[in-house]
N, C-alpha and C positions, 0 to 999 in steps of 0.2 A: 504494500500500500504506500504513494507516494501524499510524505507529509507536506499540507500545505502552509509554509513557513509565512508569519506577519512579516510586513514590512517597517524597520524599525529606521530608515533614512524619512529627511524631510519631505513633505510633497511639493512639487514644486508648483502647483495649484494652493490658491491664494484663501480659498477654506478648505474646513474638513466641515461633513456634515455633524452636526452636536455641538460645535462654537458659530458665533454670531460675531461679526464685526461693524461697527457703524461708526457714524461719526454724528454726533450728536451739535446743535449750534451750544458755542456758552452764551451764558443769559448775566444779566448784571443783577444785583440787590432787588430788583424791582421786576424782576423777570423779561426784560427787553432783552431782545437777542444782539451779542456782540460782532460787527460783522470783521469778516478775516480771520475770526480766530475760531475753535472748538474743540472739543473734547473727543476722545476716545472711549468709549463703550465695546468691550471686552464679554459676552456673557456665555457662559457653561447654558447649552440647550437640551437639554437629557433630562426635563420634568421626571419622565416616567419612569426614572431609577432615580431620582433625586440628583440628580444633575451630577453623577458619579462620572468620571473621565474614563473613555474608553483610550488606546493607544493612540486611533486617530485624532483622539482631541485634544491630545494634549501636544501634537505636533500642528496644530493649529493656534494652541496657545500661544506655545513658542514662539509662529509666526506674527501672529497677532501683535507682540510685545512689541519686537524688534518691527513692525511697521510705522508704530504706534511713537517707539523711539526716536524715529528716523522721521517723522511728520514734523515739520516746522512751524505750521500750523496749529500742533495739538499743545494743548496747556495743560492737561493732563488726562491719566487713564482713569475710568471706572471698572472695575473688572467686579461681575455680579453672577448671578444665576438665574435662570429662568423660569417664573410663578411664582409663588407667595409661600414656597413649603421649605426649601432648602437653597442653599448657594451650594454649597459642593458635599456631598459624604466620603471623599474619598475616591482611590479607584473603584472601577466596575469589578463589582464580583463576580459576576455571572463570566466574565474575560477571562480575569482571574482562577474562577474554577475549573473551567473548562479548556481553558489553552495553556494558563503560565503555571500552572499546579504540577510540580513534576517536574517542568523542563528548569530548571536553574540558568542556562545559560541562554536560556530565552528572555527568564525575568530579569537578568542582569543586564539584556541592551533596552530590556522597558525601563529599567530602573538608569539608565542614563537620559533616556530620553525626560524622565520625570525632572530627573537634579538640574537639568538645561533648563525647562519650565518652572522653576525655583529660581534658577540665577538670571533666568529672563526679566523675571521681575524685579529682582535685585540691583540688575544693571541698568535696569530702565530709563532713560535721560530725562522722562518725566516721571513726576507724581500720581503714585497708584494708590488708587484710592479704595475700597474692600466695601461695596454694596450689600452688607450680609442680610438679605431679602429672606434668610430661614437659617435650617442648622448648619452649621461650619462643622464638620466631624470630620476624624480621621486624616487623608491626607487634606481634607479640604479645609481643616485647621491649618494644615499645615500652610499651602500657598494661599490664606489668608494674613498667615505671622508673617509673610514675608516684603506683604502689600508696606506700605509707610504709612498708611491711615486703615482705618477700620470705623462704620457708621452702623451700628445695625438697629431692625426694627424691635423691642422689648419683646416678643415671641419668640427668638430664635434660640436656640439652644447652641453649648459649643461643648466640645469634648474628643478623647480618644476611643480607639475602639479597638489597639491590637493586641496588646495580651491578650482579650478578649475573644481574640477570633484569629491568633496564627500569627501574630506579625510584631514587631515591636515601632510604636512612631519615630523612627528612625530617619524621617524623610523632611527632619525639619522642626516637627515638636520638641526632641531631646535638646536640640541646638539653642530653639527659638525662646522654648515655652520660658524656661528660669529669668531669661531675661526684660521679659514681659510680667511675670508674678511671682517670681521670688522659686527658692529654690526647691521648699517644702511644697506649697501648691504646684507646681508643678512636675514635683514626685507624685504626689496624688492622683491628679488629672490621667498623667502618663500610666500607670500601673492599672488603677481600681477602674479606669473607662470612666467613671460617675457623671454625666453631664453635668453644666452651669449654666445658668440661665444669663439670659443678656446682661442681669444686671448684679448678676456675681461678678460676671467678666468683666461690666463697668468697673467695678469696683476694687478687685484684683490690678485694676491698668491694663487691661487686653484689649479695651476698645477706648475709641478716640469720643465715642459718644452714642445714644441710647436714643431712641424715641420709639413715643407710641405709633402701634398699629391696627390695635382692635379699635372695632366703631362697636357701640350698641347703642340704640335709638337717636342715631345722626349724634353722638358723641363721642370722641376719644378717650378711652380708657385705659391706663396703664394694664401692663399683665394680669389677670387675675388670678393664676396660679403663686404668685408672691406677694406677701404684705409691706409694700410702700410705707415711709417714715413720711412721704409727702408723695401726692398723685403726678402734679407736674408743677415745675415751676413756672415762675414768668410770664419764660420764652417760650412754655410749652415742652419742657426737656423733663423727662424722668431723672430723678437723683439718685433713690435709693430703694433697697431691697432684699427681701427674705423667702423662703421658702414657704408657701403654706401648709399645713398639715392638717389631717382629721375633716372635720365638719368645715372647715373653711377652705380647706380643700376643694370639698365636693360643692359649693357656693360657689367657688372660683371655677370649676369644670361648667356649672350650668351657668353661669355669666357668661364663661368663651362659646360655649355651644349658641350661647344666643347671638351672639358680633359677629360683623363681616372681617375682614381681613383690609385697609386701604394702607396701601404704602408712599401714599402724594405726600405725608410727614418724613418720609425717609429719602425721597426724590430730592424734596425741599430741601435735607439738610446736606445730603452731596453736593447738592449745586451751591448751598451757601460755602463749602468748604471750596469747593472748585475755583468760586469767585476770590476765594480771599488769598489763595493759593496765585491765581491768575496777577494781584495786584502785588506782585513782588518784581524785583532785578531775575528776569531767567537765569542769567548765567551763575548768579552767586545761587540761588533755590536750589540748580541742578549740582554745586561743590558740596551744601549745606546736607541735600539726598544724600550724596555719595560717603560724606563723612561721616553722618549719622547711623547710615548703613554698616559701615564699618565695622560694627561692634556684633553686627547678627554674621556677615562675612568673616569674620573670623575664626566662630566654632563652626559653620557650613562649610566652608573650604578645606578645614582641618579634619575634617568627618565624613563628610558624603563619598568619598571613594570605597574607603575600608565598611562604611553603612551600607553603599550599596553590593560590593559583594557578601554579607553575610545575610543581608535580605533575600538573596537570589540563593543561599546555597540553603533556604530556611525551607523556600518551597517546596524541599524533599520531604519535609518533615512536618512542623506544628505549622507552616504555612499552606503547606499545600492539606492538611486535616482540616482547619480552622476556614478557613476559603470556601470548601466544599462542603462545609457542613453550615454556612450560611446557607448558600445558593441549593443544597439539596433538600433540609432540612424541612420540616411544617416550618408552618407559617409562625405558632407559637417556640417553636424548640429548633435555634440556631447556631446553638454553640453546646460542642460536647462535654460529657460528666469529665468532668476537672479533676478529679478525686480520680475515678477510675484512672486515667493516664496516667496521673502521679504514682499509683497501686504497682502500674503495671511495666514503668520504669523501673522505678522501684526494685520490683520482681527480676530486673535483668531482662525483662521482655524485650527483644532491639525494635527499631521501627522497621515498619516493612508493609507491604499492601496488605497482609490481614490483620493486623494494627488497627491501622486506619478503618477498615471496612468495622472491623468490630466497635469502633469508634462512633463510626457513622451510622451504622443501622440501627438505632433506636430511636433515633433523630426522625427518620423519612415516615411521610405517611403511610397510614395503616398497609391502601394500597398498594406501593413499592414494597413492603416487607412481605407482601406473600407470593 
């Protein structure tokens, strides 16, 4: 049987299908359009897996950036997701389990291609700005830590997910996260998966700033899943935040079930960031980028090689289990008995394809297992 190999060079077509590229006009204080000048709109388009990057999209990214760079016109990038549910979860698992599960030295020219779409952004001559329109998870934490700004709507969540499922955040979180929220929160995050809510992440410094997004009866509401120290200030900005528990919990569940979702407060507050961005010396904003950058450049560059080979040599093992036991699993049971693995290591059991299958088979629906 002849294996049909991805192709891991650039294309030399100006999209991939799953990113969007546009160019949007800038708008001044008052939302008049500035002429000669505009923005770059960047968007991850894979709603239907939550805007998870497949191989070809992220050699679109790439291109995308370095367009985006090179535009003398553009004042800066937005790079977002597409609909109101997630900006990125990460890679495609369904990709993942089914093609780079096994091959290592498959995963390791994906995993080049990824660290170029990380340093794309990092080298970017303009300011990138982090539309987080929903959950930022896994790698899609990651090439949001690498943005220079971050805006999100108070519904989104952010966190890791590869302990949890094969993989360790190797692709940017280990680098990015400490420097962002310290060294403890970000063991945390990295290890246990636990999500944060918008305005943990507020508050932790992962994000540049918060606004609301639920409406319920033509009003804007802070999250109702968290208890506010204040609703909004002002200007209309979210400040502060807790988790709800118990009986205000479930108050908080039927308030968001009854709200729509509007994101023209999140639009709003890119574009006030874009203008303010806009009214600086270019040439000193793009040393001041570069400078500040520096400091995330330093543990990426020192790391992503030796990361990316041992992510590629992991797909033999808890990556290529954890991958596939998303993607095969029920819909409720996606991640294998934890314990048992540990039992059966343990035990001197080596890894091996009946390992895995024994791993995996209590996971699949009823149907698959007879």
């Amino acid at each position: 049987m002849t294996f049909a190999f991805k192709d891991h060079d650039l294309p030399s077509a100006s999209e991939t299908p799953g990113v969007r590229y546009e160019v949007a006009p800038l708008r001044d204080a008052g939302g008049t359009v500035v002429p000669g000048l505009h923005v770059a709109r960047i968007t991850l388009d894979n709603p239907r897996q939550h805007n998870s990057y497949t191989t070809g999209m992220i050699q679109s990214v790439i291109l995308g950036f370095r367009r985006a760079s090179n535009d003398r016109a553009c004042v800066a990038v937005v790079f977002t997701g597409a609909g109101e549910r997630a900006f990125c979860t990460g890679g495609n698992t369904e990709e993942y389990a089914t093609y780079y599960a096994g091959r290592p030295e498959e995963y390791r020219q994906y995993m080049r291609l990824f660290n170029d779409m990380v340093s794309a952004i990092l080298s970017c001559d303009k300011p990138v700005v982090c539309r987080v329109n929903g959950m930022r998870v896994a790698g899609g934490q990651e090439i949001g830590m690498a943005c220079d700004f971050s805006i999100a709507q108070d519904l989104a969540q952010f966190g890791q997910a590869g302990p949890r499922h094969g993989s360790a955040p190797d692709g940017g979180s280990t680098d990015f996260l400490p420097l962002f929220v310290g060294i403890e929160a970000a063991m945390e995050s990295c290890t246990l998966c636990e999500p944060w809510s918008a305005h943990q992440a507020y508050r932790l410094g992962l994000l540049t700033g918060i606004v609301p997004a639920l409406v319920v009866e033509d009003r804007f509401v802070a999250n109702p899943l968290v208890v506010s120290d204040r609703w909004l200030d002002e200007e209309g900005r979210i400040v502060h935040g807790e988790r709800r528990r118990g009986e205000d919990l479930e108050a908080g569940r039927a308030l968001l079930a009854r709200g729509r979702v509007d994101l023209s407060r999140l639009d709003a507050a890119v574009d006030a960031l874009v203008w303010k961005l806009a009214n600086t010396m270019p040439g000193c904003l793009a040393k001041t980028l570069e400078s500040v950058r520096k400091h995330k450049l330093e543990h990426w560059d020192r790391n992503r090689e030796s990361n990316r080979a041992w992510l590629a040599l992991n797909m033999m093992t808890e990556g290529r289990t954890g991958f596939r036991a998303f993607h095969e699993g029920a819909r409720d049971r996606r991640e294998i008995d934890f314990l048992d693995l540990r039992r059966r290591l343990a035990a001197g059991e080596p890894w091996s394809e009946e390992l895995i299958e024994a791993l995996l088979a209590p996971l699949r629906p009823a149907a698959a297992r007879r």
